[in-house]
C-alpha positions as CSV (number, residue, x, y, z in Angstrom):
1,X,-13.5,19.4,-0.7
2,X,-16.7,18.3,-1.8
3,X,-17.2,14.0,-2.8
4,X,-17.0,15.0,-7.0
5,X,-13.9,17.5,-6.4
6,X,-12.1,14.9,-4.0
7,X,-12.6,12.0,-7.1
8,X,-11.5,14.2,-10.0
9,X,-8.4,16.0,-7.6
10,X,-7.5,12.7,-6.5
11,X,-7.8,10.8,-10.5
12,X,-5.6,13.3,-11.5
13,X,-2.6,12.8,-8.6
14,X,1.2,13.2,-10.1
15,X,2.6,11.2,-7.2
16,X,1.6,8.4,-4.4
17,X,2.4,11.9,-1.8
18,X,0.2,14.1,-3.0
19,X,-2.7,11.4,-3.3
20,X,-2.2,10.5,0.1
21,X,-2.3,14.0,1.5
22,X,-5.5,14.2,-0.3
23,X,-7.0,11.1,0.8
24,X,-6.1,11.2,4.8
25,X,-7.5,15.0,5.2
26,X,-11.1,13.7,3.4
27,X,-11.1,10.9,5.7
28,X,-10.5,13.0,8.2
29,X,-13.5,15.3,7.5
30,X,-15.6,11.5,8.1
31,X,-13.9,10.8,11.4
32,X,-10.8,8.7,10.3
33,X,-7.8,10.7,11.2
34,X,-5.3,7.4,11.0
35,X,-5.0,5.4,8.2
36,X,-2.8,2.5,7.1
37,X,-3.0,1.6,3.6
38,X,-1.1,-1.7,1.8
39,X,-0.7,-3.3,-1.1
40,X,1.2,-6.2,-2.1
41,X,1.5,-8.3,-5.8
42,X,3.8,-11.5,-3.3
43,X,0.6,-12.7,-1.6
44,X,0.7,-15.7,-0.6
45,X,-2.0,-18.2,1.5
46,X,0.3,-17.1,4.7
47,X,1.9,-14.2,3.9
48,X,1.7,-10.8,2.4
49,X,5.5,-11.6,1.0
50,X,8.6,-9.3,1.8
51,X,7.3,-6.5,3.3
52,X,10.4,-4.3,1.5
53,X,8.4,-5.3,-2.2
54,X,4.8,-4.0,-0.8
55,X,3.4,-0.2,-0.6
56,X,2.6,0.7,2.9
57,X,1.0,4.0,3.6
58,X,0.3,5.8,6.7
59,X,-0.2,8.8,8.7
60,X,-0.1,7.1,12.4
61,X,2.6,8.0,15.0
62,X,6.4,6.0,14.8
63,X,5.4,4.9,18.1
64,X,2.5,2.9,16.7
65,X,4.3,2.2,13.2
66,X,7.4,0.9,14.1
67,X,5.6,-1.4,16.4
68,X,2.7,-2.9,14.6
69,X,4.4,-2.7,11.0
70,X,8.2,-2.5,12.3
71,X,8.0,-5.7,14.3
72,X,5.4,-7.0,12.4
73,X,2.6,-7.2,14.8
74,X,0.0,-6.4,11.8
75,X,0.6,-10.7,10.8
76,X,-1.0,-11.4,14.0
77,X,-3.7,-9.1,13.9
78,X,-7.7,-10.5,14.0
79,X,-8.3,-8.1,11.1
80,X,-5.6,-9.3,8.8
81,X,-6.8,-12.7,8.8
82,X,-10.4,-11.6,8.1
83,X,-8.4,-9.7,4.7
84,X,-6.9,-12.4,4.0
85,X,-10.3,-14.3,3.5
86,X,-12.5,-11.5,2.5
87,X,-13.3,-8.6,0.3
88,X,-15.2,-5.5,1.1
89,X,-15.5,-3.7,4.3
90,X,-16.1,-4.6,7.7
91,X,-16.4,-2.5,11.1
92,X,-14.3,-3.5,14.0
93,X,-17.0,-4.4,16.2
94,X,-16.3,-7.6,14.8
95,X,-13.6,-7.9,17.3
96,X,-15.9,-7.4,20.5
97,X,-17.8,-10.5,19.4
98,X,-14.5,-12.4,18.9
99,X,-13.5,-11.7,22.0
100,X,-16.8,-13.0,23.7
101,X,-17.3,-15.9,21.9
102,X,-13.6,-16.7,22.8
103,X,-12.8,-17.2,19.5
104,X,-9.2,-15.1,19.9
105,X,-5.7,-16.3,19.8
106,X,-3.0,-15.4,22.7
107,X,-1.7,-13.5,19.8
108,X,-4.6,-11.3,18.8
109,X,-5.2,-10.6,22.4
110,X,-1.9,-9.3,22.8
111,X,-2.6,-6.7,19.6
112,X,-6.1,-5.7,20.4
113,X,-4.3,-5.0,23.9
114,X,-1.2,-2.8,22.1
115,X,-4.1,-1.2,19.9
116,X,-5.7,0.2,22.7
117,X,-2.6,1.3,24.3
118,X,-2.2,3.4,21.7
119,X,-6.1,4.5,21.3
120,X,-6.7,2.4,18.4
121,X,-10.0,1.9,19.2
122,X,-12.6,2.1,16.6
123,X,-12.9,1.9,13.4
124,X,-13.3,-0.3,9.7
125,X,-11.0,-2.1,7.3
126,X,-11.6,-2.6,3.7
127,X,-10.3,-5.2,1.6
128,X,-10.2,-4.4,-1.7
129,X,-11.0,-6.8,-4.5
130,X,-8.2,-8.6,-6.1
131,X,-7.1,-8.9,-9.5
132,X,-5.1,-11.8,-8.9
133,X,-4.5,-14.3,-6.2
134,X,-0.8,-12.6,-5.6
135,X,-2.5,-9.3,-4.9
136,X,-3.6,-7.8,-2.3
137,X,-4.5,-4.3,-1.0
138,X,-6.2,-3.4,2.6
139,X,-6.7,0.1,4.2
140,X,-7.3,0.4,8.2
141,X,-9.4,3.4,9.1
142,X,-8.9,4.3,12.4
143,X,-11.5,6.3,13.9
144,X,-10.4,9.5,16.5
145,X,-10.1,8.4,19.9
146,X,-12.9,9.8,21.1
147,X,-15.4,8.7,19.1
148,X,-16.6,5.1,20.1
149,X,-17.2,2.0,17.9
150,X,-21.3,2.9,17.8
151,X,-20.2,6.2,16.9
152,X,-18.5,5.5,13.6
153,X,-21.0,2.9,12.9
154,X,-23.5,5.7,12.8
155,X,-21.2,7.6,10.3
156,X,-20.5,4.4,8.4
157,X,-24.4,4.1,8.1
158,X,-24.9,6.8,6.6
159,X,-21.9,7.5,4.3
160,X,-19.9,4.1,4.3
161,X,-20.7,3.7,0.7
162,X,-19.3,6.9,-0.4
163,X,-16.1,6.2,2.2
164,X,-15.6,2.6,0.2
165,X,-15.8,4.0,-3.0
166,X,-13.2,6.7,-2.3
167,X,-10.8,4.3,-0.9
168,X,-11.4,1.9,-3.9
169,X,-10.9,4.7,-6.6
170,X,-7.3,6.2,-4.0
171,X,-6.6,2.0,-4.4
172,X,-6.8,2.3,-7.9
173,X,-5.0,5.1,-8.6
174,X,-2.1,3.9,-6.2
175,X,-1.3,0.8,-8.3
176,X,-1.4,3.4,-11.0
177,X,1.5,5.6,-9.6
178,X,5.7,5.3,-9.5
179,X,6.7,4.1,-6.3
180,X,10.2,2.7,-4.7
181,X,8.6,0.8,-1.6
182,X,11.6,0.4,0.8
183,X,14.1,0.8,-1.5
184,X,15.2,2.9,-3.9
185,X,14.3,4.1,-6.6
186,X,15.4,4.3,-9.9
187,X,17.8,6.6,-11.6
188,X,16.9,8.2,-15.3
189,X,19.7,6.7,-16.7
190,X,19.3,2.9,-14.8
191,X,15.5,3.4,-16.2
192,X,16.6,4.2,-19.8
193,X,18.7,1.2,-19.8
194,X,15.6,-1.1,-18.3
195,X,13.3,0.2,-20.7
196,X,15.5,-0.7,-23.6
197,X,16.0,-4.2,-22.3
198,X,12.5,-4.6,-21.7
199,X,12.0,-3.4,-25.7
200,X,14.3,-6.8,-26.6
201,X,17.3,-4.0,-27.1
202,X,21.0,-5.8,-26.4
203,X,23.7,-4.0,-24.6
204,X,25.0,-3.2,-27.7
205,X,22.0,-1.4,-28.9
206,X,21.1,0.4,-25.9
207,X,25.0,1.5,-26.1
208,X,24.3,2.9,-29.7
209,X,21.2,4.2,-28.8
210,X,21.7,6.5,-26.3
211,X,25.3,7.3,-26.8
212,X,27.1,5.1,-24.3
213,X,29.8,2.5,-24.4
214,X,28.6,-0.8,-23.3
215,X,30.7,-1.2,-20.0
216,X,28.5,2.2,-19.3
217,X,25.2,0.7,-19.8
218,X,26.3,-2.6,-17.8
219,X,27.5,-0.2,-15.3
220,X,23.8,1.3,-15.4
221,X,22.1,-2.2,-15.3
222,X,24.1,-3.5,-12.2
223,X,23.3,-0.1,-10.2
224,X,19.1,-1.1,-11.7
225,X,19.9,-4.4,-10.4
226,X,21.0,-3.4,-6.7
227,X,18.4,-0.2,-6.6
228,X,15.3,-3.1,-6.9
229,X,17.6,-5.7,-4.6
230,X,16.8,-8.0,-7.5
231,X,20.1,-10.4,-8.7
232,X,19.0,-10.5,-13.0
233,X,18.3,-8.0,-15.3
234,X,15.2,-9.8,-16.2
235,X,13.8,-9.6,-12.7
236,X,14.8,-6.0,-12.6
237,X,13.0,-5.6,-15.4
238,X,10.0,-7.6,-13.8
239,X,10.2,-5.5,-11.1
240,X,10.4,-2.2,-12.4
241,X,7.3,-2.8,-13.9
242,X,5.4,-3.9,-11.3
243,X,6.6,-0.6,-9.2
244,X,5.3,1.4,-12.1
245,X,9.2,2.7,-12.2
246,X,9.4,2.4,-16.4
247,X,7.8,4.4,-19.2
248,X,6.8,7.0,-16.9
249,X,6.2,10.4,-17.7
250,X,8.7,13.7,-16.8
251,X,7.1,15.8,-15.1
């Protein structure tokens, strides 16, 4: 897929799957074949938040996953600090000159070690630019294991503009799409009901407007309450939104 098909295929994505299959085969073609996208509106100055409330996205192997996400190794990673402090993108050969200037924590030696274990061994991380100082979103590109740190570089040299602006466009759409994170997501009905909250709308008039007794549309609330693992109906609310779960189109 050529750079100006990939950007209008990928603007015009019906679901977070379907952009993601998109996005991992062009990064592919570039020498990226594992990614690990995230994106989190809990930031905090230590903490991406509850790791259930955040999109995470990736195409590496459960044996990596549920290891350096799982356990949460990723919190003690060299390269997540550097997101935490920076936007824009950086190549990984920061982390050779880390490691000889001895500038490395126990910690971060222990996940550069894992990392290559697992032949995680070159590649860049972007962080993208936040709109707020609760959000955050980061993507690891993860070059093939047999191409070396120079390698990528070389690619990165000569296409790492049009690789950024991809990933910030995929980004963009992202925050764009319906998603349920680690839980679930919402039913038609326990949306209805939310959106007619959210529109100031009592029990009483969400009963009368879509044909329901009011012990039904409580029923429907709790269920939105327990779906988003939220304990009001103004946080579901909140939260709903956020997820992009209300006013959303039938497709």
């Amino acid at each position: 897929m050529q750079f100006t098909q990939y950007l209008k295929a990928i603007t015009n994505a019906q679901s977070i799957a379907e952009l993601w299959d998109m996005h991992t085969k062009k990064m592919a073609e570039y020498g990226f074949d594992r990614l690990i996208y995230g994106f989190t509106r809990y930031r905090s100055k230590r903490s991406f938040g509850d790791p259930e409330d955040c999109i995470v996205l990736t195409n590496h192997k459960p044996d990596y996953t549920d290891v350096f996400i799982g356990q949460g190794l990723y919190f003690q990673a060299p390269m997540t600090k550097w997101v935490l402090e920076n936007e824009g993108a950086c190549s990984w050969n920061i982390l050779q000159k880390m490691m000889q200037g001895g500038m490395l924590s126990e910690s971060e030696r222990r996940v550069i070690e894992f990392n290559i274990s697992q032949d995680v061994l070159a590649g860049y991380t972007i962080s993208f630019k936040s709109i707020s100082p609760r959000n955050k979103g980061v993507i690891a590109l993860t070059a093939r294991a047999d191409i070396s740190q120079d390698e990528i570089d070389e690619v990165w040299a000569e296409h790492g503009e049009d690789i950024v602006l991809m990933n910030n466009v995929a980004h963009l759409k992202i925050m764009t799409l319906p998603h349920s994170g680690a839980g679930r997501g919402l039913t038609k009905r326990q949306r209805e009901v939310l959106e007619w909250v959210g529109d100031g709308k009592t029990t009483q008039d969400i009963a009368l407007l879509m044909g329901l007794t009011p012990a039904t549309v409580e029923k429907h609330l709790r269920l939105a309450r327990e779906a988003l693992n939220v304990e009001t109906t103004a946080q579901a609310v909140l939260k709903a939104a956020l997820k992009n779960q209300m006013f959303v189109i039938e497709l």
